[in-house]
N, C-alpha and C positions, 0 to 999 in steps of 0.2 A: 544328706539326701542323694538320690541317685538321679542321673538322667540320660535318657536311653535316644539314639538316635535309630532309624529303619529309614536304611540308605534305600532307594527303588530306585527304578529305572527312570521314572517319570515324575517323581518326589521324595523329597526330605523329608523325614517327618522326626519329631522331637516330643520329649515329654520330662517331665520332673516329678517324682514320686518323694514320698516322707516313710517315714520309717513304718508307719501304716498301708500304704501303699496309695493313700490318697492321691489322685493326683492335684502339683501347687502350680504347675504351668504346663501348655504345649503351643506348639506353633508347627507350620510348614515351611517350604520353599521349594520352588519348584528345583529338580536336578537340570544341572550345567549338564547336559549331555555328552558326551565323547571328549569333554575338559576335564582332566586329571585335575590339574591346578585350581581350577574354578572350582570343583569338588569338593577340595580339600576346605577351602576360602569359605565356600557355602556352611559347611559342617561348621567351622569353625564360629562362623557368622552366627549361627543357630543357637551353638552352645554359649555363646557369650551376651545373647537376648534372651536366653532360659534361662540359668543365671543368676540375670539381673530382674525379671522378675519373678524369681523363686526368691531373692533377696538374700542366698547363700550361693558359696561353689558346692558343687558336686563332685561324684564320684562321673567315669564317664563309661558306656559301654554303645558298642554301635551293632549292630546286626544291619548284614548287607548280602549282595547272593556271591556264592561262592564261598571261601574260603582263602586261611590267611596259610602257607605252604609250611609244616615245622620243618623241615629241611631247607629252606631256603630264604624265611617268611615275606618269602612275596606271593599275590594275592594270584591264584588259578580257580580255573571252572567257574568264574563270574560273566553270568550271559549280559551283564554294562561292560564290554570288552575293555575299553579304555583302561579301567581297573588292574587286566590283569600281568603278571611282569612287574607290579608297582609294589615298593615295600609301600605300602597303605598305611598298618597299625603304627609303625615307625615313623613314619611324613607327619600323619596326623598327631600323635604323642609330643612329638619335639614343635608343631605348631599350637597345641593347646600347651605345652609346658608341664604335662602330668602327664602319667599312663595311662592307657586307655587297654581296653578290652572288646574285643573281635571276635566274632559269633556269625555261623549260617544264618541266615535270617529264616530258617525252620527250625535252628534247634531253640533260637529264640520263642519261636510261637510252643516249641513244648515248654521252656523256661516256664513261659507266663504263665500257661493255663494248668502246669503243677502244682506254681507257687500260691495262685488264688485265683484259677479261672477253674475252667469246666471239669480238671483232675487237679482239683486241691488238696495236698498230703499224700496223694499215690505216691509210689515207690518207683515202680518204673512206667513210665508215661512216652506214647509213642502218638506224636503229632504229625500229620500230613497237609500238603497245601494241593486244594485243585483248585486249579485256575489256568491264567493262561499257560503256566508250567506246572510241574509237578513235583512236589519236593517234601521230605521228611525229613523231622530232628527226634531227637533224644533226651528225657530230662533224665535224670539220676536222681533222689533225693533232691529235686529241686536245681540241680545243675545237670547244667550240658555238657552231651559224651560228645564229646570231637572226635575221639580214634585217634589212632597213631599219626595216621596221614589226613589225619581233618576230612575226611570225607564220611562218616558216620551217619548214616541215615541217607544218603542218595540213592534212592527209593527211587524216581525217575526215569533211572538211566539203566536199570537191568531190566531184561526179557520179560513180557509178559507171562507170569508164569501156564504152565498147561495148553499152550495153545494146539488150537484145532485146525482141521489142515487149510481154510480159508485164513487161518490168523498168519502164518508164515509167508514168507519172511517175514511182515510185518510192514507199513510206513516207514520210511527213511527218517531220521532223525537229524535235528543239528549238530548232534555230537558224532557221528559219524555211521552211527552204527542202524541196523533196523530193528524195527517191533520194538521198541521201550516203553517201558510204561506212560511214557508221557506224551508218548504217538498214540495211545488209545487213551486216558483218562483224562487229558486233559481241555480248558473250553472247545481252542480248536480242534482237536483230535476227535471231541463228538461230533465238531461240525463234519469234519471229513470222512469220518465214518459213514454219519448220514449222506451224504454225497456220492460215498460209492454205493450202498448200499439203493441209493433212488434215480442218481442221475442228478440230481437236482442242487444246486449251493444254496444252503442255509446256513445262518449262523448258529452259537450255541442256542442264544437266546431263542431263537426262530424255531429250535428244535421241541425246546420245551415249553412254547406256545402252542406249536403242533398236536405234541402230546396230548395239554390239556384238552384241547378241542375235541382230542378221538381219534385224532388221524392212526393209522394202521401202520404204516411206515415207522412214524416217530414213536409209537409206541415198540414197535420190536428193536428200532436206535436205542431208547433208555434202557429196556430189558437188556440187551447185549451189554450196553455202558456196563450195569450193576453187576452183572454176574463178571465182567471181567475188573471191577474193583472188589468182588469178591476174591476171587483168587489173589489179588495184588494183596490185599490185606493178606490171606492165609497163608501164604509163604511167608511175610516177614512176623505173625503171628509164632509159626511153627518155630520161628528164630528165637524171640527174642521174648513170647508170651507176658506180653506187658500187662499192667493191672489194667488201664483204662487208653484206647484209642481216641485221641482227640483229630476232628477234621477244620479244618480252615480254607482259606482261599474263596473265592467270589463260587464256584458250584457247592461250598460247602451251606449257599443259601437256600439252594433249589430241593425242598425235604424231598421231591420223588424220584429225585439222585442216592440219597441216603439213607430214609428212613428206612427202621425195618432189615438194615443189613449184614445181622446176623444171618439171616435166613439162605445167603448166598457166599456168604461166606466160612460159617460152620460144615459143609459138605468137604471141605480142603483143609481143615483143619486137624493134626492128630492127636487128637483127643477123643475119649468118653461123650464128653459134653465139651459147649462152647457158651460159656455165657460174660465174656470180657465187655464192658460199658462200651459203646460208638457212640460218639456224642459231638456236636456244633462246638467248637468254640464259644468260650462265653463272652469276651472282650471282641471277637469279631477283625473289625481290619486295625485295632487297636494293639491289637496280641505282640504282633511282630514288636512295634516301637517300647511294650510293655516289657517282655522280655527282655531286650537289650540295656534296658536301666538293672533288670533282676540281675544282670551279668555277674552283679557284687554283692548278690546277695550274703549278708552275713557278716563283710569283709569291709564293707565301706572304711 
């Protein structure tokens, strides 16, 4: 059996699957926050109460943010700082006693929803997370592309594509730079958008309450939102023309964020036509922690 850990910011979460992919156990626990050590302890804690009631050991695989470095394998671009500078895979392997396996926790969410979620059997599968950040992974036949330097699919952190002379430079970013995709797509970055755009602080959620009501403002916020996740999609379409687009993250619930978005996003695309599947994740805030058990898909 396999069982998959999705380290967050704010929670553990764990799962145990069968060769079906049933699930035979899950649990949570809250994250130790800015404790390396407590981290480690938690995880460990988790997989040895999964387990025990799965009533077999497992295979182990964890999806977490960031990445594990293949030149140095310590853990960088993990927004739970603490994490990063730490050999992670290594601390945790020699404290569970077995190898483990380490994964973005995006290319997890394409893992999952290749192996038996919303892109079941596609070939190449391109999942995105909106939410309070912004992030993409990779599946391959069913496994995750890393790239050479483990950054593969950080979708996020490059340029809005096509911007218009009000989109430059862009919002400032945590990572250093401005205009990233995840200053515009992501919960808060509609908030802020909408902000500047009325004067007024709302939250995501505020915004597309707004919306539904009629308001005039929050409906040109959403228009603006989709047409600039259209282009975000179209440039990495033009890349990498995957079979099926899968979307995740807490706006991938909001359908008048997504539905229908071919329609803004086939004008940026170079092709003929454009008719590649956008589709919700089908496992939802499951996917991540589902994924990370798939790590071993095959291999158990």
């Amino acid at each position: 059996m396999r069982l998959g850990i999705d380290l967050g910011g704010t929670k553990i979460a764990g799962i145990v699957l069968d060769e079906a992919g049933a699930t035979r156990a899950e649990a949570r626990v809250a994250t130790p926050r800015g404790d390396y050590a407590g981290t480690l302890a938690a995880i460990s804690g988790l997989v040895a109460r999964l387990e025990a009631e799965a009533g077999a050991p497992c295979s182990v695989g964890i999806g977490m943010p960031g990445a594990v470095s293949a030149r140095s394998g310590l853990v960088k671009n993990a927004n739970s700082t603490w994490l990063n500078g730490r050999a992670f895979r290594a601390d945790l392997a020699e404290l569970l006693g077995r190898p483990v396996r380490v994964e973005n926790d995006a290319n997890c969410l394409a893992v999952s929803e290749a192996v038996d979620g919303a892109a079941k059997g596609a070939e190449v599968v391109w999942a995105i997370i909106l939410g309070t950040g912004v992030g993409s992974g990779i599946a391959l036949r069913g496994r995750a592309l890393s790239g050479r330097d483990r950054i593969a699919g950080e979708w996020g952190h490059n340029p809005l594509p096509a911007p218009t002379d009000d989109e430059r430079p862009g919002p400032p970013c945590y990572c250093g730079r401005s205009g990233c995709i995840e200053t515009w797509l992501s919960g808060p970055g509609l908030a802020a958008d909408h902000a500047r755009r009325t004067g007024a602080a709302a939250t995501g959620e505020a915004v597309i309450a707004a919306f539904r009501a009629g308001d005039p403002a929050a409906r040109m916020s959403v228009a603006a939102y989709r047409d600039r996740l259209g282009r975000g999609l179209a440039h990495v379409v033009n890349i990498l023309d995957p079979d099926v687009i899968v979307i995740g993250g807490g706006l991938s619930r909001v359908p008048e964020l997504i539905d229908g978005l071919a329609e803004e996003t086939a004008p940026h695309v170079f092709s003929d036509a454009f008719d590649t599947p956008i589709r919700p994740s089908l496992h939802g805030d499951a996917s991540g922690v589902r994924g990370a058990a798939w790590l071993w898909n095959g291999d158990a």
